[in-house]
C-alpha positions as CSV (number, residue, x, y, z in Angstrom):
1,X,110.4,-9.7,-55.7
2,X,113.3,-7.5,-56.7
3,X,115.6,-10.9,-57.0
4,X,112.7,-12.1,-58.9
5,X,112.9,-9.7,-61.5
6,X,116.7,-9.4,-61.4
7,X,116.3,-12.6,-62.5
8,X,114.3,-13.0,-65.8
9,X,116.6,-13.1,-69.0
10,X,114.3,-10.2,-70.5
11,X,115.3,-8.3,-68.1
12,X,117.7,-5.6,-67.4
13,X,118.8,-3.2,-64.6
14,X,116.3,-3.4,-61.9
15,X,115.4,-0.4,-59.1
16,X,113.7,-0.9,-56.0
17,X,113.7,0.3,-52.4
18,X,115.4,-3.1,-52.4
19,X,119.0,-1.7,-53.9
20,X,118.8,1.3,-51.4
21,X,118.5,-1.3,-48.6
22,X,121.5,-3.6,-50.4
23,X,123.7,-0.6,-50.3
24,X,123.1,0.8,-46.6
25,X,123.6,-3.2,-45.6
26,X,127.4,-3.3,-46.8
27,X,127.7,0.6,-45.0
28,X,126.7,-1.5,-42.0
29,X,129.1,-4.3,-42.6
30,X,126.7,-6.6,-43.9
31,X,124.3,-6.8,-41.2
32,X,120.4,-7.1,-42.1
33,X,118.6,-3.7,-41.2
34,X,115.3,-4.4,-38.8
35,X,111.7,-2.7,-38.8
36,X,113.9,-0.3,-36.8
37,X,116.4,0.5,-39.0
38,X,114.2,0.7,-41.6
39,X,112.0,3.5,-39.9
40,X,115.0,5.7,-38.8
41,X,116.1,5.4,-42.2
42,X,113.0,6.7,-43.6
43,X,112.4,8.9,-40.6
44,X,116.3,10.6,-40.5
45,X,117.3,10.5,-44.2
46,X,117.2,14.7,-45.3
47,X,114.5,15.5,-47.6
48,X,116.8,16.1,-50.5
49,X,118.1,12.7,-50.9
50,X,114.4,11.1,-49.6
51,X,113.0,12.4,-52.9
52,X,115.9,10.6,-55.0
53,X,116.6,7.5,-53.1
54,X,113.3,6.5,-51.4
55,X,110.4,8.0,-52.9
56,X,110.6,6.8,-56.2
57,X,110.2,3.5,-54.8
58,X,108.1,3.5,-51.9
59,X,104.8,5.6,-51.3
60,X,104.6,5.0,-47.0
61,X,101.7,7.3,-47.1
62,X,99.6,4.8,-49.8
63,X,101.6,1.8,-48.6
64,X,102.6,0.8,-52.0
65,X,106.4,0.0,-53.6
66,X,107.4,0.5,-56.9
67,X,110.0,-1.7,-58.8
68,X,111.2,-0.2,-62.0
69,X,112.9,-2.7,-64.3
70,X,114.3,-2.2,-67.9
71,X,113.3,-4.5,-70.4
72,X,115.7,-5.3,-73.4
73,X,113.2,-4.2,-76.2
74,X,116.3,-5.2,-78.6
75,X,116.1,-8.3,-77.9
76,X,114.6,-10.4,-81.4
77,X,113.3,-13.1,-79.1
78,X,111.1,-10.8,-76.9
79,X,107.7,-11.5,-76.2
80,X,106.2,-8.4,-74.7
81,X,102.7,-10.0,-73.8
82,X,103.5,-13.5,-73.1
83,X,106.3,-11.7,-70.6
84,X,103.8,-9.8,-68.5
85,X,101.4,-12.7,-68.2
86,X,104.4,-14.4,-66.9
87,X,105.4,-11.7,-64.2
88,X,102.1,-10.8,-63.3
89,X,101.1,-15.2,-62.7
90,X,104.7,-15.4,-60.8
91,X,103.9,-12.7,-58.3
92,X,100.4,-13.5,-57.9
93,X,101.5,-17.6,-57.9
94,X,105.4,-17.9,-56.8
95,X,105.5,-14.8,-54.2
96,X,102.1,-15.7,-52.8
97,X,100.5,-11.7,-53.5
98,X,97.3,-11.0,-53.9
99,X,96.5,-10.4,-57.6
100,X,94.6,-7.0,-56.6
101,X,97.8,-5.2,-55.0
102,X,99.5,-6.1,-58.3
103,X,99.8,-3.4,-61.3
104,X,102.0,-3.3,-64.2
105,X,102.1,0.3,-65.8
106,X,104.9,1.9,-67.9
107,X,105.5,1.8,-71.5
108,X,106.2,-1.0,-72.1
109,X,102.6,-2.3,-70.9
110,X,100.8,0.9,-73.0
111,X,102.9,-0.1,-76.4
112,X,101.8,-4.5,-75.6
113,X,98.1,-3.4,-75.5
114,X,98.4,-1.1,-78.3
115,X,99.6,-4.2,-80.3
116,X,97.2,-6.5,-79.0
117,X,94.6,-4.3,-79.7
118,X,96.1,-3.8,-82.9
119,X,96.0,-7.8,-84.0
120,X,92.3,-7.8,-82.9
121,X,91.0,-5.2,-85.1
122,X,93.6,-6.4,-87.8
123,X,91.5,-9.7,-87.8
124,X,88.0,-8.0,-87.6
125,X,88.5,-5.4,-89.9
126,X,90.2,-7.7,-92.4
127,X,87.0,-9.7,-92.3
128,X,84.7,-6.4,-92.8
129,X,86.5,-5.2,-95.7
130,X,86.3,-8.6,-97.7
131,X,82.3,-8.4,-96.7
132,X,82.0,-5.4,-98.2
133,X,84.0,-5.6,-100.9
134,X,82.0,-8.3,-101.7
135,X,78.8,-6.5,-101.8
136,X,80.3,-3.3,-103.6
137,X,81.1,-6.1,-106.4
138,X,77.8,-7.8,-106.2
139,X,76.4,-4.0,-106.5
140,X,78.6,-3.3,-109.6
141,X,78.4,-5.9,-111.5
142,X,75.4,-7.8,-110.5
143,X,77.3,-11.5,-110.5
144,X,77.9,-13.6,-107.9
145,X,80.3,-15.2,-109.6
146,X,81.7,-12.4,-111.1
147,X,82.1,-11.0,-107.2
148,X,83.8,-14.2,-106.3
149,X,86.1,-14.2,-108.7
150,X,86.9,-10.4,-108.1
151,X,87.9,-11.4,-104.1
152,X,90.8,-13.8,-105.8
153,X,93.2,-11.0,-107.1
154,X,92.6,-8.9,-104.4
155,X,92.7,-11.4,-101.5
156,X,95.9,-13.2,-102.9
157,X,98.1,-10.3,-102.1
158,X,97.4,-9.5,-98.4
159,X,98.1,-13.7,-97.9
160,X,101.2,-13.5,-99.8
161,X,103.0,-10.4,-98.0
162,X,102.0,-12.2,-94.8
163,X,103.2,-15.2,-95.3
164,X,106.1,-13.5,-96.4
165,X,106.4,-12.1,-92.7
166,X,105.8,-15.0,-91.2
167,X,108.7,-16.6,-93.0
168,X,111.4,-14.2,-92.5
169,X,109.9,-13.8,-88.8
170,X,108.9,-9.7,-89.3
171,X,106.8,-9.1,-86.4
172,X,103.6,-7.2,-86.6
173,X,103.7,-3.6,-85.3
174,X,102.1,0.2,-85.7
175,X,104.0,0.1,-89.9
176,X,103.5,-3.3,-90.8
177,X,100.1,-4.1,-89.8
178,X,98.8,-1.4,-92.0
179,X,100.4,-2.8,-95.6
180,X,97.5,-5.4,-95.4
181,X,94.9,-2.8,-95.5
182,X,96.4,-0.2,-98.1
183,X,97.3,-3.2,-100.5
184,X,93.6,-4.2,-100.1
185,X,92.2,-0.9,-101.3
186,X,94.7,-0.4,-104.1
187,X,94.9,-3.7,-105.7
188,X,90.7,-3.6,-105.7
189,X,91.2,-0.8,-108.2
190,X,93.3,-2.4,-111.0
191,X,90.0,-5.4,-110.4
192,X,87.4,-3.3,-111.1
193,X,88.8,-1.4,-113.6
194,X,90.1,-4.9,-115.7
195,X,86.7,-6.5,-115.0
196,X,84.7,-3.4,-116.5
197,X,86.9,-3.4,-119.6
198,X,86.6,-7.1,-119.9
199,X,82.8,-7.1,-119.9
200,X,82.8,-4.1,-122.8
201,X,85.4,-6.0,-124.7
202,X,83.4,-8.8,-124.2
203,X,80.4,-7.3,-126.3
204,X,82.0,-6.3,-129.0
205,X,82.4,-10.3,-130.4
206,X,81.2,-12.7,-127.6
207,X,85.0,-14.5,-127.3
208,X,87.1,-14.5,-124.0
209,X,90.2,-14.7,-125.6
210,X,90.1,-11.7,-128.2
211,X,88.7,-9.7,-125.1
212,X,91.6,-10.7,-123.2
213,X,94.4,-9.8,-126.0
214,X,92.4,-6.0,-126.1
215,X,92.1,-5.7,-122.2
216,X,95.8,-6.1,-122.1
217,X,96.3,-3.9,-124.9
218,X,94.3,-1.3,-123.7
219,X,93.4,-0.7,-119.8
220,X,96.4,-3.4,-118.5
221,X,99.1,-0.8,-120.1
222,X,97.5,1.8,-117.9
223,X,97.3,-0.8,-114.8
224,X,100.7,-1.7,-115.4
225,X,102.1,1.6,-115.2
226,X,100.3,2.8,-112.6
227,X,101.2,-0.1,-110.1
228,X,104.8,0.3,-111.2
229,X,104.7,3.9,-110.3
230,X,103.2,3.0,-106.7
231,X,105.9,0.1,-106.6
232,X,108.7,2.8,-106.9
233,X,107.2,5.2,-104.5
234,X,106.9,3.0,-102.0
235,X,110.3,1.6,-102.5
236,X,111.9,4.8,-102.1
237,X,111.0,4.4,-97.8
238,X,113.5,1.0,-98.3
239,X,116.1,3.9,-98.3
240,X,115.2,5.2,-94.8
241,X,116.9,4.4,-91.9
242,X,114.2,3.7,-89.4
243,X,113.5,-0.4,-89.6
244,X,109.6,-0.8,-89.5
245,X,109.6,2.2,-92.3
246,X,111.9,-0.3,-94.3
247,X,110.1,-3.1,-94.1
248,X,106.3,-0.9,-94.3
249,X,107.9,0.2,-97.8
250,X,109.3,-3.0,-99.4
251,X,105.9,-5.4,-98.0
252,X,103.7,-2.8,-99.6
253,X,105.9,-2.6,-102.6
254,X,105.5,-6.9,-103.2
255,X,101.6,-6.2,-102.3
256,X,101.4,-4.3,-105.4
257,X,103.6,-6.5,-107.3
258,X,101.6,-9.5,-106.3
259,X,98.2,-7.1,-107.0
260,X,99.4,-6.5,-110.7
261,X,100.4,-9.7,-111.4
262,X,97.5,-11.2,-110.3
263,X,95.2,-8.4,-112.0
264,X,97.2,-9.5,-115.3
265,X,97.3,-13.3,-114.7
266,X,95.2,-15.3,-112.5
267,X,92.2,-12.3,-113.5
268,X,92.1,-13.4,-116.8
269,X,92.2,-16.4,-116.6
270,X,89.6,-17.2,-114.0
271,X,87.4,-15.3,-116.6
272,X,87.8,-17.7,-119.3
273,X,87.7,-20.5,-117.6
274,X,84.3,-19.4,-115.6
275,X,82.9,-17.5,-118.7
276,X,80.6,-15.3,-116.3
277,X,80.2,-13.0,-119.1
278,X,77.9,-16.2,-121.0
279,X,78.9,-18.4,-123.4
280,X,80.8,-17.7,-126.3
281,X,78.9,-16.8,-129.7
């Protein structure tokens, strides 16, 4: 087991009662230690150096033995999950063990269910917040197609930014998977605030264009400025030198430019061409 995991390219140094045994088998000129040796090892080894050398890897009393291998985390192809399934399936498959005397623990196992929990709820909550965004627009502004059109803007910049991870191969972690969320709720603002002022300007002379022209003259200066100042706050964390807070600040940053420019753009003019306001008079 301990060549085993020596073995694996994601792997680094590698501790086990197995190194202990390597070491005292070169004292004894390279001879293989028996059940024997083994027990007056154990049995005559002073407690001080018992609690360094052998404890830490073997429990006699629960008859269980601990391997403790580094993982090179730095390592840009590293596949935390897809690794463990690995280890645990050759142990349980290769090495003939039974699956139940089998446990992975450590970090790196608590920080790979964190992020697979993390992708699941991503996905669920993703799909929760469109729903009800949905129905807060249906609630608002008593359209359906109004509410459809609303989900554009809004939607357009959570699919950008990721596909913008996906492309330059930024990983999802505790930072990143969060810019989806906040650039949801922020860029539903600059909708509903467009939309409103759209359907008042809309009133005043029954013609989508000349609404347009005064929405942009009007509430997009105040959207405009607003998103830039959210751009340059969040741009500001591009400065820091922690990488996920890097790459948290500059996503979120396009998410709001993409939010904006949608809000100004594609907003507009899915109202004119719908015309869910009525025809023109």
């Amino acid at each position: 087991m301990h060549n085993y995991l020596d073995s694996l390219s994601e792997t680094g140094k590698v501790l086990s009662l197995a190194t202990i045994v390597n070491i005292v088998e070169k004292l004894n000129k390279g001879e293989a230690l028996d059940g024997l040796d083994l027990a007056l090892l154990y049995s005559e080894t002073p407690d001080e150096f018992k609690n360094m050398l052998i404890k830490p890897y073997v429990s006699v009393e629960h008859n269980q033995a601990r391997f403790w291998l580094r993982v090179r985390d730095s390592d840009k192809t590293l596949q935390r999950n897809e690794l463990l399934k690995k280890i645990k399936a050759d142990l349980t498959g290769k090495l003939n063990i039974n699956k139940d005397c089998v446990h992975l623990t450590g970090l790196l196992v608590l920080y790979n269910n964190m992020l697979q929990s993390l992708f699941g709820s991503q996905i669920m909550t993703l799909g929760i917040t469109v729903l009800l965004l949905m129905g807060m627009f249906l609630a608002l502004f008593r359209s359906l197609r109004i509410s459809l059109i609303a989900m554009i803007p809004n939607v357009l910049p959570i699919a950008v930014v990721l596909g913008v991870m996906g492309w330059l191969n930024i990983p999802l972690d505790m930072m990143t998977i969060t810019i989806a969320a906040i650039g949801l709720g922020i860029s539903v603002d600059d909708t509903i605030h467009y939309i409103h002022r759209f359907k008042h300007e809309f009133q005043k002379d029954g013609k989508y264009l000349s609404a347009m022209h005064r929405c942009h003259g009007s509430i997009g200066h105040a959207m405009f400025y607003t998103s830039v100042t959210i751009i340059i706050g969040f741009s500001i964390l591009a400065l820091s030198n922690f990488i996920p807070t890097v790459y948290f600040g500059l996503l979120t940053s396009l998410a709001m430019f993409i939010a904006i420019l949608a809000a100004l753009t594609l907003l507009p003019q899915l109202l004119i061409l719908v015309k869910p306001f009525g025809k023109e008079t």
